[in-house]
Rosetta silent file (secondary structure, phi, psi, omega in degrees, C-alpha in Angstrom):
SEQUENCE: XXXXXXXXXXXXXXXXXXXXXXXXXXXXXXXXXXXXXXXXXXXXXXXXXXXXXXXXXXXXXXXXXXXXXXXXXXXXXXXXXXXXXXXXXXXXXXXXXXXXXXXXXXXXXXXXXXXXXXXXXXXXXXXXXXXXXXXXXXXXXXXXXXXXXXXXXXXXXXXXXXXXXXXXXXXXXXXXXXXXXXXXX
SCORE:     score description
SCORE:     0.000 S_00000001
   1 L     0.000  128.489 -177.635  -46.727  -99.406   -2.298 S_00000001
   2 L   -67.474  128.620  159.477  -43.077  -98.404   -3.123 S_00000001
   3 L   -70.652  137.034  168.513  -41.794  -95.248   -1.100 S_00000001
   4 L   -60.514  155.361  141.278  -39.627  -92.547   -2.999 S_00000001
   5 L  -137.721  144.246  165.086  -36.365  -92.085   -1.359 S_00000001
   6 L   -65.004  128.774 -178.394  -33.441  -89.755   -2.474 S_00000001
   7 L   -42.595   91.912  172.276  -30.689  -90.729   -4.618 S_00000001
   8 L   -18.920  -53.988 -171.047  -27.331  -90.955   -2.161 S_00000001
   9 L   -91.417   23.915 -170.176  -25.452  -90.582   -4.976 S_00000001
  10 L   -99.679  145.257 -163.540  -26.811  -87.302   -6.732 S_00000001
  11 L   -91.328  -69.758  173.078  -24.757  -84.555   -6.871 S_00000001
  12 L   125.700 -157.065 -159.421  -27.931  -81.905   -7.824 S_00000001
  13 L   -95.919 -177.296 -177.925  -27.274  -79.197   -9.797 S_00000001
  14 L   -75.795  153.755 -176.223  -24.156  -76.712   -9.703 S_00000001
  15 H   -56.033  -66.284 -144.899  -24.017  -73.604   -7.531 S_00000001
  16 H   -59.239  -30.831  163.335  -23.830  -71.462  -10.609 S_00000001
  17 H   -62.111  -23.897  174.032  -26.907  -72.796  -11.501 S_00000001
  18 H   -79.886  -45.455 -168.507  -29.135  -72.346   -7.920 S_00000001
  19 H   -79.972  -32.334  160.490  -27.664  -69.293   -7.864 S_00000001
  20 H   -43.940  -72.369 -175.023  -28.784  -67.981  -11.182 S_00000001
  21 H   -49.481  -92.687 -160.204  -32.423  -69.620  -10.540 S_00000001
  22 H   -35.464  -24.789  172.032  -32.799  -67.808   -7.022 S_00000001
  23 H  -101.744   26.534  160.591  -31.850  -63.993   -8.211 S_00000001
  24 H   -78.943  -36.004 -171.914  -34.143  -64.552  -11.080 S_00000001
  25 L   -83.491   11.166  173.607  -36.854  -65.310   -8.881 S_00000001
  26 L  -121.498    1.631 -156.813  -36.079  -61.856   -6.388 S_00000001
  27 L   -86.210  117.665 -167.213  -35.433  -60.161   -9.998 S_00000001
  28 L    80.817   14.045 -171.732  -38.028  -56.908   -9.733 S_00000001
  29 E  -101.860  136.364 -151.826  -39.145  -57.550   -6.739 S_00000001
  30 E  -106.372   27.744 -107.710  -39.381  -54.662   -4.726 S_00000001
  31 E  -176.072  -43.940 -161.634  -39.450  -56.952   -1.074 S_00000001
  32 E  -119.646   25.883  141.654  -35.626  -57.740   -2.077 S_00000001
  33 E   125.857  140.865 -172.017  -34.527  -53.907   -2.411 S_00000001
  34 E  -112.935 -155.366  152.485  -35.317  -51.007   -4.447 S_00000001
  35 E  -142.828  103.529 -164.492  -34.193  -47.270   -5.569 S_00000001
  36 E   -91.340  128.954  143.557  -37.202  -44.244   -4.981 S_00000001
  37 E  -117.535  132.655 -144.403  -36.991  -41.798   -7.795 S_00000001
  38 E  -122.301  149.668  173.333  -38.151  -38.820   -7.254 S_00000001
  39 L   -67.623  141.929 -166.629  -39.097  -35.387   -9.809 S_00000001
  40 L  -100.636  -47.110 -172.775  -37.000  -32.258   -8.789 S_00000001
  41 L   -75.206  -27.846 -159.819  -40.295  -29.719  -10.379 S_00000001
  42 L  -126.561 -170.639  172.785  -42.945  -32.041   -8.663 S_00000001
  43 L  -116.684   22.830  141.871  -44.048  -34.719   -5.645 S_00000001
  44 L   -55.153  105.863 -168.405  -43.572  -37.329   -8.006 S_00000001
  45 E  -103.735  119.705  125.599  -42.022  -40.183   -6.312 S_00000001
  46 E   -59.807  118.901  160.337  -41.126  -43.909   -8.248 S_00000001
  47 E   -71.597  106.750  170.394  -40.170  -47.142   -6.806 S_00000001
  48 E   -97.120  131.902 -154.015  -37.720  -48.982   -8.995 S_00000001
  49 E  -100.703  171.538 -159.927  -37.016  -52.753   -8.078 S_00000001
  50 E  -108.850  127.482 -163.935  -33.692  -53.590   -8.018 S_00000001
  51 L  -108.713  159.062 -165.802  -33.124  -56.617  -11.314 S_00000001
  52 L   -85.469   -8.365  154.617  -30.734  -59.479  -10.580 S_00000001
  53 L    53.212   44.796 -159.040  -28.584  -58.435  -13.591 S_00000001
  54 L  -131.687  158.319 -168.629  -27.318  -61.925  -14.390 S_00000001
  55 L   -79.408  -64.954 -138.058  -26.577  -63.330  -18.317 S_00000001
  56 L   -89.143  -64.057  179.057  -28.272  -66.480  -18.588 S_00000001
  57 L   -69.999  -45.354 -163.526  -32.044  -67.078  -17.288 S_00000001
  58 L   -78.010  136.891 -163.614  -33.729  -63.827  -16.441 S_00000001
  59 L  -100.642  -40.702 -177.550  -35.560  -62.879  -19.913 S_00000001
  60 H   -57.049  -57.428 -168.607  -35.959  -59.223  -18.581 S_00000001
  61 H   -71.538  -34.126  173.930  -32.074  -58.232  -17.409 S_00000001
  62 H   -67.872  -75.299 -158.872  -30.984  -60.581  -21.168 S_00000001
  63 H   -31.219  -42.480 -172.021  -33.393  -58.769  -23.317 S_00000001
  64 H   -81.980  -10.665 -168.125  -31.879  -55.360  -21.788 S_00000001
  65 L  -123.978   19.781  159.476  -27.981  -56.288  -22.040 S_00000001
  66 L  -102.453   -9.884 -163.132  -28.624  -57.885  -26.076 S_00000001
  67 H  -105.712  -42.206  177.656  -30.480  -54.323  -26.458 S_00000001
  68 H  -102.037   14.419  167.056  -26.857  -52.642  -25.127 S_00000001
  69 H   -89.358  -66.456  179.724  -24.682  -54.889  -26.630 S_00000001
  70 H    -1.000  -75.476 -169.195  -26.549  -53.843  -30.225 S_00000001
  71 H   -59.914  -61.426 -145.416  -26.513  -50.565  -29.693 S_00000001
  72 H   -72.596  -41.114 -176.488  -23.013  -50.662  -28.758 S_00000001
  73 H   -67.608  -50.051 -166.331  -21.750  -53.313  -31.570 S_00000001
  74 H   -50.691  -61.174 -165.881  -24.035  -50.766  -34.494 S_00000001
  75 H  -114.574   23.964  169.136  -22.240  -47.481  -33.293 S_00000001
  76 H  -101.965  -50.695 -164.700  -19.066  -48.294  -31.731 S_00000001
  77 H  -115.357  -47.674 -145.555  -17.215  -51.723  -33.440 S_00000001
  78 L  -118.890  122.646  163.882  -18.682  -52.727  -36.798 S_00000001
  79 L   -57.605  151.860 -147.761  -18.446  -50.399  -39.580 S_00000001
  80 L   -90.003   83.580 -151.512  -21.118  -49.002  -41.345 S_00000001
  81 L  -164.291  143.960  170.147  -20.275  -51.870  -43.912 S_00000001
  82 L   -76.509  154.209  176.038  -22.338  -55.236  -44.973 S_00000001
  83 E  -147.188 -176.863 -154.763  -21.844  -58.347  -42.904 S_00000001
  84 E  -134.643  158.091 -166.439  -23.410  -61.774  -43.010 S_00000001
  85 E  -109.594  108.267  129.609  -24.812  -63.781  -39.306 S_00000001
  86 E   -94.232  124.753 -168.918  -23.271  -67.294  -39.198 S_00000001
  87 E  -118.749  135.890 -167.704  -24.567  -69.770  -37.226 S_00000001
  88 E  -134.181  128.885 -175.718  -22.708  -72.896  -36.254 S_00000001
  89 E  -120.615  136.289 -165.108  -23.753  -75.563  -33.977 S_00000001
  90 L   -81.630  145.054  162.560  -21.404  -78.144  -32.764 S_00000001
  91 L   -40.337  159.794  172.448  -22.413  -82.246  -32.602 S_00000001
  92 H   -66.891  -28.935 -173.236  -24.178  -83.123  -29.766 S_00000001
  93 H   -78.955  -18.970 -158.023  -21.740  -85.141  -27.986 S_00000001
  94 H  -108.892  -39.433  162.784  -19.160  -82.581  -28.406 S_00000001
  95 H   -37.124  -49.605 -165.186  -21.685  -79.956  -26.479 S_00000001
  96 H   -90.310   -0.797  166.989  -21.572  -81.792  -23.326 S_00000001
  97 H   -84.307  -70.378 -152.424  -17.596  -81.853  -23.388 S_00000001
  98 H   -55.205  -45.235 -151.954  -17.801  -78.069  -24.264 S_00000001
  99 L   -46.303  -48.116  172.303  -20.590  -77.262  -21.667 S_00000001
 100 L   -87.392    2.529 -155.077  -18.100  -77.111  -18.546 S_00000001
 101 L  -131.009  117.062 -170.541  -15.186  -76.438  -20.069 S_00000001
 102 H   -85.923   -6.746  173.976  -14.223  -72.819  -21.108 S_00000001
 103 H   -98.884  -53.854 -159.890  -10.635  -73.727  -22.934 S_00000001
 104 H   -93.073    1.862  156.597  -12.279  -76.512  -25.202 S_00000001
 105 H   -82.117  -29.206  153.051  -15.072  -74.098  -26.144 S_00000001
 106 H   -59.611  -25.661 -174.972  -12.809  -71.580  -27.018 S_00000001
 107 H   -79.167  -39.183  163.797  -10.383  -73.638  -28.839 S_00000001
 108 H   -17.635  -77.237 -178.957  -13.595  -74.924  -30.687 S_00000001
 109 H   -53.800  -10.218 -161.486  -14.496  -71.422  -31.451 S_00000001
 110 H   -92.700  -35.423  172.083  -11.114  -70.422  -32.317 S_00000001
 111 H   -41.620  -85.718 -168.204  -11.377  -73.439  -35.207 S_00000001
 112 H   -43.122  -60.009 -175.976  -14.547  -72.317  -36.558 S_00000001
 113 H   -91.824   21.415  131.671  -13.810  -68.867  -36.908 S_00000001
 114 H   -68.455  -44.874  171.620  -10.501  -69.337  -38.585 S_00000001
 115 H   -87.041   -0.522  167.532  -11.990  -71.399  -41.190 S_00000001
 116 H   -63.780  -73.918 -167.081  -14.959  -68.899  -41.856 S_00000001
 117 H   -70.437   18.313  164.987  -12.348  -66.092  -41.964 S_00000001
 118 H   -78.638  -66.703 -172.204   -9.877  -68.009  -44.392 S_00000001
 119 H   -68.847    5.799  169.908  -12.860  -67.820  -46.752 S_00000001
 120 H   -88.951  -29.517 -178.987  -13.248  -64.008  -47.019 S_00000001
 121 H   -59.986  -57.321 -174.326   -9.171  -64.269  -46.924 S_00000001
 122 H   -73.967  -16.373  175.977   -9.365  -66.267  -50.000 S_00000001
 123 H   -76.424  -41.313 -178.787  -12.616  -64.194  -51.669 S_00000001
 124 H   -83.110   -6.362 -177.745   -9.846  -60.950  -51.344 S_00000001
 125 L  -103.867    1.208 -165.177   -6.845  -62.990  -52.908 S_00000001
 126 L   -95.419  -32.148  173.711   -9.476  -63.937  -55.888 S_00000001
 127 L  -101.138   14.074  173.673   -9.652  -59.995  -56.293 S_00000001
 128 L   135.366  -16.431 -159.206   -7.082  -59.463  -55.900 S_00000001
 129 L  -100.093  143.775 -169.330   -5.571  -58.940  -52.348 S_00000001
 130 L   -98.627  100.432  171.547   -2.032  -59.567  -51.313 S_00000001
 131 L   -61.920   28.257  179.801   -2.590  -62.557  -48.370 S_00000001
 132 L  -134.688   60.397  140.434   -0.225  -61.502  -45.771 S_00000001
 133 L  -128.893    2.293 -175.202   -1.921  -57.611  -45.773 S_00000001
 134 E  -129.593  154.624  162.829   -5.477  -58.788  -44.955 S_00000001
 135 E  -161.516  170.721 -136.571   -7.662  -60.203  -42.448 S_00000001
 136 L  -120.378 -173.246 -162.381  -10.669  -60.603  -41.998 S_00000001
 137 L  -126.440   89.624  164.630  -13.594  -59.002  -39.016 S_00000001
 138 L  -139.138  162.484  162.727  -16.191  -60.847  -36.847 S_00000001
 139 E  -115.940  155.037 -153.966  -17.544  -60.632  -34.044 S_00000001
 140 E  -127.915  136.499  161.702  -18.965  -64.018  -31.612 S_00000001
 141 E  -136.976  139.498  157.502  -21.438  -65.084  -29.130 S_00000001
 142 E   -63.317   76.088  166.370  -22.060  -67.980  -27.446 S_00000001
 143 E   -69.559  108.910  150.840  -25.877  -69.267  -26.997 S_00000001
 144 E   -63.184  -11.123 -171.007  -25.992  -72.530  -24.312 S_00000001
 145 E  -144.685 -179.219  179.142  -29.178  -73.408  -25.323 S_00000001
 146 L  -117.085 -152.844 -156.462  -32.003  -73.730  -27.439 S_00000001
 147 L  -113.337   12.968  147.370  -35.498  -72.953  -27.589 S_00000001
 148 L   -94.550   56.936 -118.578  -36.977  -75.583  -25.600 S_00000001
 149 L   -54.326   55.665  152.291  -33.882  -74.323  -22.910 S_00000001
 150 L   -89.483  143.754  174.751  -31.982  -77.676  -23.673 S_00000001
 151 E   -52.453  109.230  165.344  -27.969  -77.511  -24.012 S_00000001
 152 E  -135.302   85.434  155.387  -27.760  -76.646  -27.444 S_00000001
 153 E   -62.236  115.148 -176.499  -24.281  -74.935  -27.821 S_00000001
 154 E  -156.542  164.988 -178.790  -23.552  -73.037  -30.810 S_00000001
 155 E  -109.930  148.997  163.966  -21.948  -69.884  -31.847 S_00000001
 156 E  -141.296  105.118  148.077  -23.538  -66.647  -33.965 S_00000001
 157 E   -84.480  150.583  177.210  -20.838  -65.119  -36.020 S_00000001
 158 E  -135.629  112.153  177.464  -21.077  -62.047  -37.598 S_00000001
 159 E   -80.885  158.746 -172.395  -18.665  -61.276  -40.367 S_00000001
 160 E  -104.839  118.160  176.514  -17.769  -58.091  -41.960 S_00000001
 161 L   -61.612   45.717 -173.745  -18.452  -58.919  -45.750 S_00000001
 162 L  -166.673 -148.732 -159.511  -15.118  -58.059  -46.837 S_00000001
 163 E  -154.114  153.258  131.017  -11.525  -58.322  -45.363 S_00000001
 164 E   -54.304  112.856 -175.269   -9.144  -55.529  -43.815 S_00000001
 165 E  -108.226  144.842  162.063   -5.981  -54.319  -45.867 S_00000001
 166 L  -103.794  134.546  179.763   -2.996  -52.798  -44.486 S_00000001
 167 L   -74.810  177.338  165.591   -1.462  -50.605  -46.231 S_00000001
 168 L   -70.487  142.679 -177.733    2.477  -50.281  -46.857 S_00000001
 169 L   -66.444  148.530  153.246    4.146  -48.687  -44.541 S_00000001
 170 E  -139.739  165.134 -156.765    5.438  -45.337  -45.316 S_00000001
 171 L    35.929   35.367  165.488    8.121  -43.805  -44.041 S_00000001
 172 L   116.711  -35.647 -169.856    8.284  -46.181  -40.858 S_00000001
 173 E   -99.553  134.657  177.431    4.617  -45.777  -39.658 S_00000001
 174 L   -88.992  120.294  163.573    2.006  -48.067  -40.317 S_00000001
 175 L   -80.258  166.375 -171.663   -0.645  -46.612  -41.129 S_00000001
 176 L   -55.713  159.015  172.981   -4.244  -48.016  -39.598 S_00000001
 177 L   -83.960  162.271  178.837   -5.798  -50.780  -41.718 S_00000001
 178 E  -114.337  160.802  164.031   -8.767  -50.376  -44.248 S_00000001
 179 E  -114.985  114.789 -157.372  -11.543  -52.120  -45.224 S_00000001
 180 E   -96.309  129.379 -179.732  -11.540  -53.383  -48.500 S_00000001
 181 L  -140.681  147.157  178.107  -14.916  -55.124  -49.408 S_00000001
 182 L   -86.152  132.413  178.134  -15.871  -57.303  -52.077 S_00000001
 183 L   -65.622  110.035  171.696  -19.251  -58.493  -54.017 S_00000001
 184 L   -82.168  157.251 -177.214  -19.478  -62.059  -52.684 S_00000001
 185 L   -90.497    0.000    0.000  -21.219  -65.311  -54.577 S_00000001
C-alpha cells in the first residue's frame, strides 16, 4: 500500500489567504474578545463579540459593509437619477493574470469602463451634446469570485443613465457640472 507524503515543492496557499480563513473562524466569537453593553435606566447588560471585519470570506462582516456601502452610494454619490448595473467578466485565462496583480486589473478596468462611458458620450452627442463638455458617471466593484467561490473575476458597473455637462464658464468661474440625461434605446 502506497504512503501519502507531502509535496516538497508546494508553496500552500498565500498569507493573505490563512489569514483571512483564521479571523473568519474567531469572527463572533466571544472566547477571542468582546465589548459588554450595558442600559444606563436598567441592569441590562449585553455581550457583543468582537467580528473579524475583513472584505473577502466572512458572509456576516461582507453582508454588513455592502449594506454601508449602499446606503452610502443611494444618499451620498449617485444622484437621485436612473442608472443601469453592468456586468463584465473577463476570459478565463486573463483572470489568473489579473488575480495577483493590482496594476493589470486596474488597467483592465480602466479599458472597460472607458468604452462603456464613450457610449453614453456618444448617446449625448446624438442629442445633441458638445463632446469636449461631457462625461459620463459610474461607479465599480470588483467580485473575485463566483458562486461556487471559484476565481471568477469580473467587474459590476453602475452607470448614471445620462452624461455630465459643463457649462461655459462665465465670467472666469466654472461653474459645477450638470447632469444632463437622455431616453436611451
Amino acid at each position: 500500500m502506497a504512503t501519502l507524503t507531502a509535496d516538497p515543492t508546494a508553496k500552500g496557499l498565500p498569507d493573505y489567504v490563512s489569514e483571512e480563513f483564521y479571523a473568519y473562524l474567531q469572527c463572533g466569537i466571544l472566547a477571542h474578545g468582546f465589548v459588554r453593553l450595558g442600559c444606563d435606566t436598567c441592569p441590562h447588560q449585553m455581550l457583543l463579540a468582537f467580528s473579524c471585519k475583513k472584505r473577502g470570506f466572512c458572509p456576516s462582516c461582507a453582508g454588513r459593509r455592502m449594506a454601508q456601502m449602499a446606503a452610502h452610494l443611494v444618499e451620498q454619490v449617485i444622484p437621485w437619477v436612473p442608472t443601469r448595473q453592468w456586468v463584465v467578466s473577463v476570459p478565463i485565462p486573463l483572470r489568473y493574470w489579473m488575480a495577483p496583480s493590482r496594476e493589470l486589473t486596474a488597467k483592465v478596468h480602466t479599458i472597460i469602463r472607458r468604452i462603456i462611458g464613450q457610449y453614453y458620450v456618444n448617446q449625448a452627442v446624438h442629442n445633441g451634446a458638445t463632446r469636449s463638455t461631457i462625461q459620463s458617471g459610474s461607479v465599480t466593484f470588483l467580485q473575485r469570485f463566483g458562486g461556487s467561490l471559484n476565481l471568477n473575476l469580473h467587474y459590476h458597473f453602475i452607470f448614471l443613465e445620462g452624461v455630465f455637462v459643463e457649462p461655459r464658464s462665465c465670467l472666469g468661474s466654472t461653474l459645477r457640472p450638470v447632469a444632463c440625461f437622455f431616453p436611451t434605446r
